[in-house]
VMD Tcl script that draws the C-alpha trace (Angstrom):
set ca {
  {-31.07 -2.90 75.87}
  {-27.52 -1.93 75.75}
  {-26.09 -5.50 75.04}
  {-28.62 -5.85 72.33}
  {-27.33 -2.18 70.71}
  {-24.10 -3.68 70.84}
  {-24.92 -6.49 69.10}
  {-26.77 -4.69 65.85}
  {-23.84 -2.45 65.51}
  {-21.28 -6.16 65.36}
  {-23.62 -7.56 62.55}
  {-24.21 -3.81 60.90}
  {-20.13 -2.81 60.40}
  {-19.03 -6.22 58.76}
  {-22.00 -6.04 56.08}
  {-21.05 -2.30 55.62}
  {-17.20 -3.49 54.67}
  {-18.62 -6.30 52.60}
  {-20.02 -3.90 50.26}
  {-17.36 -1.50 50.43}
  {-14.53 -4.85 49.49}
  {-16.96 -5.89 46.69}
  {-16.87 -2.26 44.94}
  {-13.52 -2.31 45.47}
  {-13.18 -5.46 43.77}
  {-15.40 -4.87 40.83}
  {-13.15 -1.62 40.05}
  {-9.93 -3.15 40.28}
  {-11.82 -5.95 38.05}
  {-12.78 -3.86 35.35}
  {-9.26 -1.94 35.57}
  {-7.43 -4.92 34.62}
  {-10.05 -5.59 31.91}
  {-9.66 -2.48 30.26}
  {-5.81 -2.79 30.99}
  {-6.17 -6.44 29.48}
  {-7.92 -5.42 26.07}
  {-5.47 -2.10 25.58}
  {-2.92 -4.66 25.40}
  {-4.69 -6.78 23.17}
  {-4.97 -3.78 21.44}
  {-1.75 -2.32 20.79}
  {-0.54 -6.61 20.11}
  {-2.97 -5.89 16.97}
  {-1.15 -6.30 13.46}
  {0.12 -3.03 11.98}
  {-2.14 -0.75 9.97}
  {0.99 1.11 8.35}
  {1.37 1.27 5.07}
  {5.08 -0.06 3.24}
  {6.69 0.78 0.56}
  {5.12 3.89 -0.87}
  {5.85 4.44 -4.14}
  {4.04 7.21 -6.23}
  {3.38 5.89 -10.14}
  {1.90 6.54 -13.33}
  {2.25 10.02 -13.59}
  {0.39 11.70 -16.34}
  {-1.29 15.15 -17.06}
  {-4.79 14.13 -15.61}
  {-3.54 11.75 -12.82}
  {-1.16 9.45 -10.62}
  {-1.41 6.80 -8.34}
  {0.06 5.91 -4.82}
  {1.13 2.48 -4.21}
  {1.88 0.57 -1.03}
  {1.55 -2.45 0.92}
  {0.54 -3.54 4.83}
  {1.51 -6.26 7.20}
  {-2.29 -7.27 7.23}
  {-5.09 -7.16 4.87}
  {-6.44 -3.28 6.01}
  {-9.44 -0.88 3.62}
  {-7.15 1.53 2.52}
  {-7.61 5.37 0.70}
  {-6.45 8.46 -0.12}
  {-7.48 12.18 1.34}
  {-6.36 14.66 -1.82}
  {-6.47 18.20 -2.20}
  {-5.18 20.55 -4.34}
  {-4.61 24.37 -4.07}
  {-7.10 24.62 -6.69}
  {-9.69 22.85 -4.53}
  {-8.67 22.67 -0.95}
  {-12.00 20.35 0.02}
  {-10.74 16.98 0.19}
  {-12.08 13.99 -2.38}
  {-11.50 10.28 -1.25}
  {-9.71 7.80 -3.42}
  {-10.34 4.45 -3.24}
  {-8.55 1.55 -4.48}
  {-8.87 0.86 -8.05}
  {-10.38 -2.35 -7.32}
  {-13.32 -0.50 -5.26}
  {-13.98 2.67 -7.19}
  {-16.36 0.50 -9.16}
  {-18.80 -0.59 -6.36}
  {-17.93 2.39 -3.99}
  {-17.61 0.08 -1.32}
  {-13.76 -0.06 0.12}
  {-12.49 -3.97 0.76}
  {-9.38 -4.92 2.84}
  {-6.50 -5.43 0.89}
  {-2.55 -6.37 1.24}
  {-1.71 -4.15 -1.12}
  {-3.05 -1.59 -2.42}
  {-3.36 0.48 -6.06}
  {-5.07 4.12 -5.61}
  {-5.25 6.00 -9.02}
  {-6.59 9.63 -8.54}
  {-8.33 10.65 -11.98}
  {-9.67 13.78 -14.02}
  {-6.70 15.90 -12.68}
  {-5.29 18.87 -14.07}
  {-1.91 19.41 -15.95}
  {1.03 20.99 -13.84}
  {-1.10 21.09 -10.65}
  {0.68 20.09 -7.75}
  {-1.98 18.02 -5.19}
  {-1.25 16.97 -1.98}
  {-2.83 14.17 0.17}
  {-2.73 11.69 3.34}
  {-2.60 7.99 3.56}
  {-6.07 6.46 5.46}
  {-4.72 2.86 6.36}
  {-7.50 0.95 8.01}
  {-8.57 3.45 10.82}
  {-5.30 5.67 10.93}
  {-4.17 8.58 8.99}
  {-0.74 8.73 7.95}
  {2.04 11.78 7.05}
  {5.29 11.91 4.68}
  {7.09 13.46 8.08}
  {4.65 15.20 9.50}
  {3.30 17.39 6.16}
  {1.03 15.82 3.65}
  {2.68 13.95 0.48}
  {2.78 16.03 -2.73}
  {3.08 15.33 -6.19}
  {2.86 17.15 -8.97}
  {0.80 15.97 -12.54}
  {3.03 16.59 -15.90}
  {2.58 18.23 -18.88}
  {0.34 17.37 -21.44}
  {2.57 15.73 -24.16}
  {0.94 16.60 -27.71}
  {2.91 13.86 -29.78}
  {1.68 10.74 -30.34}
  {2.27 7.26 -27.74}
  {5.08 5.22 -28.81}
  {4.47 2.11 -30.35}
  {6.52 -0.20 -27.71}
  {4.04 -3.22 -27.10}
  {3.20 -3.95 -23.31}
  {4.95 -5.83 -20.82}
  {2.98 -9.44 -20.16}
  {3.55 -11.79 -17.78}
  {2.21 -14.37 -15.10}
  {3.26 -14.41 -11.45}
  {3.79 -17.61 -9.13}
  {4.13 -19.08 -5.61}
  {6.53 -21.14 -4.64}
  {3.79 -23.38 -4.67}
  {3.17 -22.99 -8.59}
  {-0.22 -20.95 -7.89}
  {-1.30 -17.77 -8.61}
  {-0.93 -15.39 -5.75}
  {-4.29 -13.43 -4.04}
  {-2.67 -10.51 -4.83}
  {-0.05 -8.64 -6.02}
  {1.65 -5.06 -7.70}
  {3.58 -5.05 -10.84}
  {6.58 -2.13 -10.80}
  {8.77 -1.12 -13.83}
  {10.79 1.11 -14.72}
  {13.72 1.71 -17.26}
  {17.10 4.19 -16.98}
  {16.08 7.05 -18.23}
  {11.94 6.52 -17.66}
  {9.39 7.02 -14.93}
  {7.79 4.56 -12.65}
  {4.79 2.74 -13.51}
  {2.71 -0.14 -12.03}
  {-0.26 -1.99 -12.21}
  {-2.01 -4.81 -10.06}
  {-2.23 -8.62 -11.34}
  {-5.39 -10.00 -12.74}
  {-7.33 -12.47 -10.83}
  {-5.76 -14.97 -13.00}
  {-1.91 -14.26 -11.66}
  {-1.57 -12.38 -15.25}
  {-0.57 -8.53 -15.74}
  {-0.39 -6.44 -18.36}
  {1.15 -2.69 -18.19}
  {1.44 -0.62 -21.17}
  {4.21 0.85 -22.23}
  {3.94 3.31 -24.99}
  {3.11 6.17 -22.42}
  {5.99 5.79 -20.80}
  {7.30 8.68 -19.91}
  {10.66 10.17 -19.07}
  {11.80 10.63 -15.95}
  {10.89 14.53 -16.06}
  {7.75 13.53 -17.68}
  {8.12 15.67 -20.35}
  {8.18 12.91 -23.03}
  {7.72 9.69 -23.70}
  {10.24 7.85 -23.31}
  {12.12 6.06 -26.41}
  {12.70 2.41 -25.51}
  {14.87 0.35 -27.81}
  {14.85 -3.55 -28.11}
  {18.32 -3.85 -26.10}
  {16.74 -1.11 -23.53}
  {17.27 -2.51 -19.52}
  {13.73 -2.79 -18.01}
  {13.50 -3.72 -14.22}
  {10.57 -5.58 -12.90}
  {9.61 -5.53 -9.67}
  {6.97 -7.86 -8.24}
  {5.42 -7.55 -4.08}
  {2.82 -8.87 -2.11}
  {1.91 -8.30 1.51}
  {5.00 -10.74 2.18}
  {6.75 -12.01 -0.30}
  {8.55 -9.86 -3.35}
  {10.71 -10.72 -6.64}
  {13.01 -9.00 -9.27}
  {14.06 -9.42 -12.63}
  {15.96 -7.73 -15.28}
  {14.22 -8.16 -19.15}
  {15.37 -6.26 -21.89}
  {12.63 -3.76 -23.64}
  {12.34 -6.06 -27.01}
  {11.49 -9.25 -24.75}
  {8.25 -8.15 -22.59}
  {5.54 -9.63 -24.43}
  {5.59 -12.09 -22.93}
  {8.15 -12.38 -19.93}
  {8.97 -15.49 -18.59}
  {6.86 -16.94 -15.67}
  {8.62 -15.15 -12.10}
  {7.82 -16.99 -8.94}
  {8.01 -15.12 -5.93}
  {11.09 -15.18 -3.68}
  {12.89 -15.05 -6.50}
  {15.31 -12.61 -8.76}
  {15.94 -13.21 -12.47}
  {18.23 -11.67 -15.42}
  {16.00 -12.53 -18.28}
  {18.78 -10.77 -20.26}
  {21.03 -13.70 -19.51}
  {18.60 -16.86 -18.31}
  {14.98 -17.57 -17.81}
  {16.31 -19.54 -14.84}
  {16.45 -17.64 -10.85}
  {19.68 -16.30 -9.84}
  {21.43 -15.07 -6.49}
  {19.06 -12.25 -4.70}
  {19.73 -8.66 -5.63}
  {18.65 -5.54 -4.64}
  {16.45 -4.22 -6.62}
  {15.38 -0.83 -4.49}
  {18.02 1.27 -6.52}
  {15.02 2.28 -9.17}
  {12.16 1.47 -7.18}
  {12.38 4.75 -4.62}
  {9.90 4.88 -1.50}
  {8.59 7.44 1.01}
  {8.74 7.60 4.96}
  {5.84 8.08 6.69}
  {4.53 8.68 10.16}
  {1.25 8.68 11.97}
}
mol new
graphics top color blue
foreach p $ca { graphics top sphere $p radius 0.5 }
foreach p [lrange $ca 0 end-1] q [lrange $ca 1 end] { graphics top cylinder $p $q radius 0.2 }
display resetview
């Protein structure tokens, strides 16, 4: 009897560790799995949002401007003291349908504001939230002006690849010495349009008075690419053809010329998660 006990117990203990190994294994497994896909994960292109600009300040709204590494849906979270629930902006290309779309950059106009209200808001860039340093961004809507728009005719243009195409995608930017920041987004057709007799000055107070000799900068990005020119106020309908990659002086030449920083009148905003 004995020798048989002995026996059992031999062929009982190794089946015993068998099991025990093979749970073993199937954690570690599914460690380095999970350890596997967080590093997919984090290898993921960047959500954050470049190049903030806030634009187009009026009396009844603004909008907030920026672009990401990756096409990402992007919106706004604004409140105001006024109304401290929070309203979603979309991009203008989705209030329309409602539905938000993945974008490169992006163009979020918040509407039906009041005069002289300050608002603040955060940045939702695909499925993260984003600060100005830690606090909300704030900006403030203007004055109603009670005089009459200018009668400055808009600046026109088409944009270009390198390839001679129109681009997917892209945000106009001007701005002149002594007037705010505006900006639009190009037409499907590579063509923009962006008034310019509600220009304001840079307090907003007014609009701004342009003359024909008047220095306009233009500044042109996509998700990658970006380009610059100079035009004077009295030669934007139309301006030339700009190709991306490139900077121009339309004041001098409708020809490129040697890169040059053009972030002097464009100002941005830091961020963080």
């Amino acid at each position: 009897m004995y020798p048989k006990q002995e026996k059992f117990h031999e062929k009982k203990i190794p089946g015993i560790l068998g099991v025990m190994i093979l749970i073993v294994g199937v954690v570690v497994t599914t460690f380095l799995a999970l350890k596997t896909t967080n590093l997919f994960q984090h290898a993921a292109p960047s959500e954050n949002p470049n190049d903030i600009r806030i634009t187009n300040i009026t009396d009844s709204s603004f909008t907030v401007t920026y672009r990401t590494d990756t096409p990402v849906p992007g919106s706004v979270s604004l409140t105001s003291s006024q109304d401290p629930n929070p309203s979603v902006i979309l991009d203008d290309r989705d209030q329309l349908s409602g539905t938000p779309h993945a974008y490169g950059v992006h163009s979020l106009t918040a509407k039906n504001l009041s005069p002289q209200t300050t608002y603040s808001f955060s940045i939702i860039s695909g499925t993260t939230t984003f600060l100005n340093n830690g606090n909300p961004f704030a900006v403030s809507t203007a004055a109603t002006i009670s005089a009459k728009p200018t009668t400055q005719p808009p600046a026109a243009g088409r944009i270009l690849t390198a390839q001679g195409n129109k681009p997917d995608e892209a945000l106009i930017y001007i701005t002149s010495p002594d007037g705010q920041l505006v900006s639009t987004l190009i037409k499907p057709s590579g063509l923009y349009i962006l008034p310019l007799n509600t220009l304001r000055t840079k307090d907003l107070s007014s609009y701004a008075t342009l003359s024909p000799e008047t220095p306009l900068e233009i500044l042109v990005e996509t998700a990658q690419e970006t380009a610059h020119a100079k035009v004077s106020a009295g030669n934007t309908n139309p301006v030339a053809p700009m190709t991306l990659s490139e900077d121009y002086d339309f004041t001098q030449t409708s020809t490129p010329i040697a890169s040059s920083s053009a972030a002097g009148g464009f100002p941005l905003f830091s961020l963080d998660t």
